[in-house]
C-alpha positions as CSV (number, residue, x, y, z in Angstrom):
1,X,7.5,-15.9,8.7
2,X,10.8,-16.0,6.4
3,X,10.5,-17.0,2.8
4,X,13.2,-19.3,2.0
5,X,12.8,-19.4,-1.6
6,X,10.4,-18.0,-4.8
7,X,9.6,-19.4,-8.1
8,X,7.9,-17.7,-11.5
9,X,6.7,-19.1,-14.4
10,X,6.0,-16.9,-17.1
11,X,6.0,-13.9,-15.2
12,X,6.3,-10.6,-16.5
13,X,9.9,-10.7,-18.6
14,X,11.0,-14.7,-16.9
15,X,10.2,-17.4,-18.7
16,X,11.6,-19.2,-15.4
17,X,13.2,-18.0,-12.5
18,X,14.5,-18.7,-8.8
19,X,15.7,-16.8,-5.8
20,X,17.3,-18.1,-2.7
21,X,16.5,-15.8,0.1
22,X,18.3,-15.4,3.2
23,X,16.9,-15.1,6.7
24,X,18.0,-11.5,7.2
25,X,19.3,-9.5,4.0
26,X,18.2,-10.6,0.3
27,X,20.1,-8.8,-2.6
28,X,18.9,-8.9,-6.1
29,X,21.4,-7.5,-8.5
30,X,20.3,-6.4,-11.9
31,X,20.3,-3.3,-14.8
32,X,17.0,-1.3,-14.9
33,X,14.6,-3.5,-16.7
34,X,16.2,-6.9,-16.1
35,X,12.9,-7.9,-14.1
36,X,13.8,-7.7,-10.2
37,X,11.0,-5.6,-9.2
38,X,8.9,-8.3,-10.9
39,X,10.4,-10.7,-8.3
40,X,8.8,-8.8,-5.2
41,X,5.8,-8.1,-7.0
42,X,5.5,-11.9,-7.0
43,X,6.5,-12.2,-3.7
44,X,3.7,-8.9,-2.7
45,X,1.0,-11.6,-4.6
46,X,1.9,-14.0,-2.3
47,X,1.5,-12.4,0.9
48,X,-0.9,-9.8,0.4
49,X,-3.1,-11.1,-2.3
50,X,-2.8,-9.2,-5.6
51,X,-0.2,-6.8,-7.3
52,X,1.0,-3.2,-6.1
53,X,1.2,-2.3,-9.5
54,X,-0.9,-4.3,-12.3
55,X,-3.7,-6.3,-13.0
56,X,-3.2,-10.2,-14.1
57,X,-3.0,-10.4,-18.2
58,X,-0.6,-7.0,-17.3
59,X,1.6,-9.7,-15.3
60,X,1.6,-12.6,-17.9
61,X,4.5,-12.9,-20.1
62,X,3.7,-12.0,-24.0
63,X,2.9,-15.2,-25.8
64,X,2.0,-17.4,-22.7
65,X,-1.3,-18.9,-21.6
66,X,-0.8,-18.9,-17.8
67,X,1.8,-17.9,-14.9
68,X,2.6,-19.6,-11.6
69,X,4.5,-18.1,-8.7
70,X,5.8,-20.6,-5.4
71,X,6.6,-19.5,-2.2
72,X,8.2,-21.6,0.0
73,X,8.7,-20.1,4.0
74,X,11.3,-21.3,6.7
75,X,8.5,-23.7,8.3
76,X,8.2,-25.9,5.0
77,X,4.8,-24.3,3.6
78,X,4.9,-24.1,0.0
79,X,2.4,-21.9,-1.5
80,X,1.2,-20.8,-5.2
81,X,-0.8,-18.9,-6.8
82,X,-1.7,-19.4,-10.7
83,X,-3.3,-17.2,-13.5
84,X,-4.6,-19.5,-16.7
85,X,-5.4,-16.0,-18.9
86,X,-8.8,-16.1,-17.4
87,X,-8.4,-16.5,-13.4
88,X,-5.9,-16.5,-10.5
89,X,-6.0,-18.9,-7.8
90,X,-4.1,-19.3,-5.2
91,X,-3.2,-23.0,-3.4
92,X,-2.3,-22.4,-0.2
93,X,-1.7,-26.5,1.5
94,X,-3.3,-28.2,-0.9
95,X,-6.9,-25.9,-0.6
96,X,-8.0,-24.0,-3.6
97,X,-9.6,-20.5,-3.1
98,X,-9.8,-17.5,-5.9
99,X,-8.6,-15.3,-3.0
100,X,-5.6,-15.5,-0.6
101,X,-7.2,-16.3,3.0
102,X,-7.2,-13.9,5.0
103,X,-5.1,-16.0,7.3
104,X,-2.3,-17.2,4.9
105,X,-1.7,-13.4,4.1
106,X,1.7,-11.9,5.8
107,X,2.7,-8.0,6.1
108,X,4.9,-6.5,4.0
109,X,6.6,-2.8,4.4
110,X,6.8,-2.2,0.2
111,X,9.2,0.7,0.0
112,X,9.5,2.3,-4.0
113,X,11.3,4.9,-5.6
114,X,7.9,6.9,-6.2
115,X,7.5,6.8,-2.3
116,X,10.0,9.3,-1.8
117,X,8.1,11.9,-4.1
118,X,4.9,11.0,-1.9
119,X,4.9,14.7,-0.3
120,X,4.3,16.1,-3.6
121,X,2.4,13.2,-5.6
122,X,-1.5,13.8,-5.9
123,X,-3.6,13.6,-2.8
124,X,-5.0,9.7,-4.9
125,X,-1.6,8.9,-4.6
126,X,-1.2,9.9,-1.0
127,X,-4.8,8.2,-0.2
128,X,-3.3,5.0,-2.0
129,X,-0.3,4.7,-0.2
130,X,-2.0,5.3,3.0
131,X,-4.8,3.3,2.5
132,X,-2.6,0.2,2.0
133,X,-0.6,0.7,4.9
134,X,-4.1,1.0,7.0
135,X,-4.9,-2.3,4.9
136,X,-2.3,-4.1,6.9
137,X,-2.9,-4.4,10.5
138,X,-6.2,-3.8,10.7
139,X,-8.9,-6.4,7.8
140,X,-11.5,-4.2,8.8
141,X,-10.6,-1.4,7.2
142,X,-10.0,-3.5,4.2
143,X,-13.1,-4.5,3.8
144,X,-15.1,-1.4,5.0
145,X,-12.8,0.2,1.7
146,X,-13.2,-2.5,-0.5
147,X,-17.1,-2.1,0.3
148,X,-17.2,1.6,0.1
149,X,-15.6,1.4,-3.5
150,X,-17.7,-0.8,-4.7
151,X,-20.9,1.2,-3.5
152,X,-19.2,4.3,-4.9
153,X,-18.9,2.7,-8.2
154,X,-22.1,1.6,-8.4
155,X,-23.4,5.1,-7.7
156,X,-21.3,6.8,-9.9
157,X,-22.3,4.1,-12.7
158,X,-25.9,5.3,-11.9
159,X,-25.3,8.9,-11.7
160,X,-24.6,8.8,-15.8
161,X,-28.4,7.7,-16.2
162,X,-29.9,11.6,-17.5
163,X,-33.5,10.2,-16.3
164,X,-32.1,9.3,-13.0
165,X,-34.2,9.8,-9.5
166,X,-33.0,10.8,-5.9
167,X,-34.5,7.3,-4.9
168,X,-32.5,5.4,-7.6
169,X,-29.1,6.0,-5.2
170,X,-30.7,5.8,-2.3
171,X,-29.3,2.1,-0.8
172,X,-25.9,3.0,-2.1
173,X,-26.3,6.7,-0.2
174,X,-26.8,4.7,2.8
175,X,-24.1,2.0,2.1
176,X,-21.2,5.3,1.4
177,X,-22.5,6.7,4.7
178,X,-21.9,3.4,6.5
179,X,-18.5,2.8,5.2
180,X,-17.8,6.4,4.7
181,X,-17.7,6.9,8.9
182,X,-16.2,3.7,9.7
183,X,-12.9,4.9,7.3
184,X,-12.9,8.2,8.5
185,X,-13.1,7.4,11.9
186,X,-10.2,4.7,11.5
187,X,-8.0,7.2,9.4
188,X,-8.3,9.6,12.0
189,X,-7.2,7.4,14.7
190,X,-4.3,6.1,12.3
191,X,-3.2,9.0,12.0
192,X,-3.2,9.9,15.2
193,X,-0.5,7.5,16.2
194,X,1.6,8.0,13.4
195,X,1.9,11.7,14.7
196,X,2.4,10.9,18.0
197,X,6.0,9.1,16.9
198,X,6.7,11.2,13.3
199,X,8.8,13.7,14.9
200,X,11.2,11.8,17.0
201,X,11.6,9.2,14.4
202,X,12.6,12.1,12.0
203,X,14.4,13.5,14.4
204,X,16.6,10.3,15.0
205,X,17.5,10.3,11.5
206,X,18.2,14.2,10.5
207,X,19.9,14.7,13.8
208,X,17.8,18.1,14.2
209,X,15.0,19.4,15.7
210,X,12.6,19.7,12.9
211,X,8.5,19.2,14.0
212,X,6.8,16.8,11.5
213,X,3.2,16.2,11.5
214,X,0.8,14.5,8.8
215,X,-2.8,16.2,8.4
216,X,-5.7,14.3,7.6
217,X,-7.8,16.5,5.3
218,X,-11.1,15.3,4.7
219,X,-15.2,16.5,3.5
220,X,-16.3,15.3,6.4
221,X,-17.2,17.1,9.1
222,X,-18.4,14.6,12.1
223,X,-18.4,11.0,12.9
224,X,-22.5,11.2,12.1
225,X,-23.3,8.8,9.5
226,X,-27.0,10.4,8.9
227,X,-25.4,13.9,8.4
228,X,-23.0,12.0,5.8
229,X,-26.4,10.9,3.9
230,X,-27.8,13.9,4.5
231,X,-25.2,15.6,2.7
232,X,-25.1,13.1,-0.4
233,X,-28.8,13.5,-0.4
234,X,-28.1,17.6,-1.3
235,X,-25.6,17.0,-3.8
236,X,-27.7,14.9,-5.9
237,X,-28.1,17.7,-8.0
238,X,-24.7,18.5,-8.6
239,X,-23.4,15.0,-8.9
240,X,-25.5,13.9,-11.5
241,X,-25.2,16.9,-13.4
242,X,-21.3,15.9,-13.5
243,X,-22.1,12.5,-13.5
244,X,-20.1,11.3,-10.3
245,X,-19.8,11.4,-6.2
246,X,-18.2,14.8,-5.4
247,X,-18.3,14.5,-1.5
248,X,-17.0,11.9,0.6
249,X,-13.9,10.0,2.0
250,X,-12.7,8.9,-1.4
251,X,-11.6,12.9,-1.9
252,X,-9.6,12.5,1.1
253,X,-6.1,13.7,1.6
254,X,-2.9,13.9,3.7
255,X,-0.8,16.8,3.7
256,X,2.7,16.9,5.3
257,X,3.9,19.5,7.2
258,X,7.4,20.3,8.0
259,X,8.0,23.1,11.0
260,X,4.6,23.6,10.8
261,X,4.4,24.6,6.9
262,X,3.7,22.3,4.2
263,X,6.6,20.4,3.7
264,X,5.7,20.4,-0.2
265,X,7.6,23.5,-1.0
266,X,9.4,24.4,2.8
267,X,11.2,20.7,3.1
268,X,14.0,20.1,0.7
269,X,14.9,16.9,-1.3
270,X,16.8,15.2,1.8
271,X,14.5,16.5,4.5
272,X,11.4,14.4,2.3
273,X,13.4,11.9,2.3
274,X,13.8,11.8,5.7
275,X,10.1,11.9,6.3
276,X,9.4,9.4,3.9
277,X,12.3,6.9,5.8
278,X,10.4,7.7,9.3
279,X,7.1,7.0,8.1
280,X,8.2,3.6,6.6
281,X,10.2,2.9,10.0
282,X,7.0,3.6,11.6
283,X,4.6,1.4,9.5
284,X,6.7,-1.7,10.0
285,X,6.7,-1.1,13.8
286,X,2.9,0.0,13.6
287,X,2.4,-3.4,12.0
288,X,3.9,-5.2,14.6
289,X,2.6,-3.7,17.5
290,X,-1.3,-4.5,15.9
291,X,0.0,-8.6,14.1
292,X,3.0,-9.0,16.5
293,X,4.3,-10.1,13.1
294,X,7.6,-8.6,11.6
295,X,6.4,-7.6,8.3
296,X,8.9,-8.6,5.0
297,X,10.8,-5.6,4.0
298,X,10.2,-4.8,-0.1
299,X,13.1,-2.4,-1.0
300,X,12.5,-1.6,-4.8
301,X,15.8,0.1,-6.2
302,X,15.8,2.9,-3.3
303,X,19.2,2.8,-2.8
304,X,19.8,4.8,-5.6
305,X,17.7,7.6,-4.3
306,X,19.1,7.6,-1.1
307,X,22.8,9.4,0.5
308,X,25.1,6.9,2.6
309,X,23.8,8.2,5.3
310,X,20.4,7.5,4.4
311,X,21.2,4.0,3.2
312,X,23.0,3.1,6.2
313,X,19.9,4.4,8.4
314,X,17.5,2.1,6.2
315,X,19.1,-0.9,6.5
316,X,20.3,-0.3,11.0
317,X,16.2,0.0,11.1
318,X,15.1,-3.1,9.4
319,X,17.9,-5.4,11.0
320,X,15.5,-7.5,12.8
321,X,13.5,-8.0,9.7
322,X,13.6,-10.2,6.4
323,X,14.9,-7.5,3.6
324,X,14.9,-8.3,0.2
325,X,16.5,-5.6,-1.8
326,X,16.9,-4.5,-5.5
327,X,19.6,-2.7,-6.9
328,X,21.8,-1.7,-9.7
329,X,24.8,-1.6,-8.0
330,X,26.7,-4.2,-4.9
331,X,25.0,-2.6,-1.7
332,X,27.8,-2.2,1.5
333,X,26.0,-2.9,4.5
334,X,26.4,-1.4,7.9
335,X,29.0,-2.5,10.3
């Protein structure tokens, strides 16, 4: 799927706006708060369903009462989503729906200037970045996360209650045991692959023969559901004397390592951001191995960040996708 073309209305900082796209390489000029990350955030709406950065009355431009965003694609679908200061919805040929369809939504490889500090962000962060490239290519582990979160609020919500029982959180034990194994055993597995490609990715780029690997750090201790509830049942105690969860998936984390250390201290500036370009080149393949759909490339303002070489690399890998770039400065592409 290419887009051809995106509208906003009242978006952010444009009152009205339009953008051409090309079938291979988009370029959005502009100074640093001019609005042009605002234009793939609109286009990240449209294909994946909600923002990668805000909520809706965030989005809507100060002194409005509603915003509108149209895609168009190469095949001739047109669609929109809408926010009236109260709801979004999204029309998607001529059907209504609060949610984008699972169907209608598209990949998209987001990469943003905070990516390249990802070694050394908090492991939230790291959990959120990975967690929405898992999102991706496979709609079950969307769901079993979006399902998990909500039982882990719930609980939480409960946990505040001084006069509180053990049975009060039972169901919602059960339900963070359920989706608890089913995202550890699929972050496992992800992970898994990305390792078993990381290094000679990286390698292709530094021109070395540095050993990457990613380590999924995690509570858990088996793939046994029971012994998950078991172990919520113990903390009781402890988590509602603190008044939230303090075991399970959501403490998750993934740690880098570069040459076998952690690359958070042992890796320097241009050796991260060689990991970070490796693991994006290997999402957008990941993505089309499991959709057999070329994801749209998002580059936020990374140019900035990144050495010609670097640059050059970026661009060579993502030649057989759509790119849309930002930047503050004319970007040279590769011969």
């Amino acid at each position: 799927m290419i887009v051809k073309s995106i509208k906003l209305f009242n978006f952010r900082n444009h009152t009205e706006y339009s953008l051409l796209c090309e079938d291979e390489i988009s370029l959005i000029l502009g100074e640093n708060g001019s609005g042009k990350t605002s234009v793939l955030e609109a286009i990240y709406i449209l294909t994946r369903g909600k923002s990668f950065r805000a909520t809706d009355p965030e989005i809507l431009k100060r002194g409005t009462t509603f915003y509108r965003i149209e895609i168009e694609y190469s095949n001739g679908e047109t669609n929109i989503a809408t926010y009236d200061g109260n709801h979004k919805t999204f029309l998607i040929t001529d059907k209504k729906s609060r949610r984008l369809p699972k169907k209608n939504k598209y990949p998209v490889v987001l990469f943003q200037p905070s990516d390249l500090n990802l070694i050394s962000h908090s492991p939230s962060r790291r959990r959120d970045y990975f967690d929405r490239i898992f999102s991706q290519f496979n709609e079950n582990y969307a769901t079993n996360l979006s399902r998990y979160e909500k039982a882990l609020k719930q609980r939480n919500e409960l946990l505040k209650n001084e006069h509180l029982t053990k049975e009060s959180v039972f169901s919602w034990n059960i339900l963070l045991a359920k989706y608890g194994i089913d995202l550890y055993n699929s972050r496992n597995k992800f992970i898994q692959e990305i390792n078993s490609h990381v290094t000679d990715v990286y390698r292709s780029i530094a021109e070395n023969n540095d050993e990457i690997s990613i380590i999924y750090k995690t509570d858990i201790n088996s793939a046994d559901d029971n012994e998950y509830l078991q172990t919520l049942e113990r903390n009781f105690e402890k988590d509602s004397y603190l008044g939230h969860t303090n075991f399970g998936v959501h403490r998750d984390d993934y740690i880098f390592e570069f040459n076998h250390k952690n690359a958070d201290g042992s890796a320097s500036r241009g050796e991260s951001r060689s990991i970070i370009l490796a693991l994006k080149f290997i999402e957008a393949d990941l993505i089309y191995q499991k959709t057999n759909l070329k994801p749209i490339i998002l580059l936020d303002d990374v140019f900035s960040e990144l050495d010609e070489t670097r640059r050059k690399c970026l661009i060579k890998n993502f030649k057989n996708n759509q790119v849309i770039i930002t930047s503050v400065e004319n970007i040279t592409q590769p011969e």
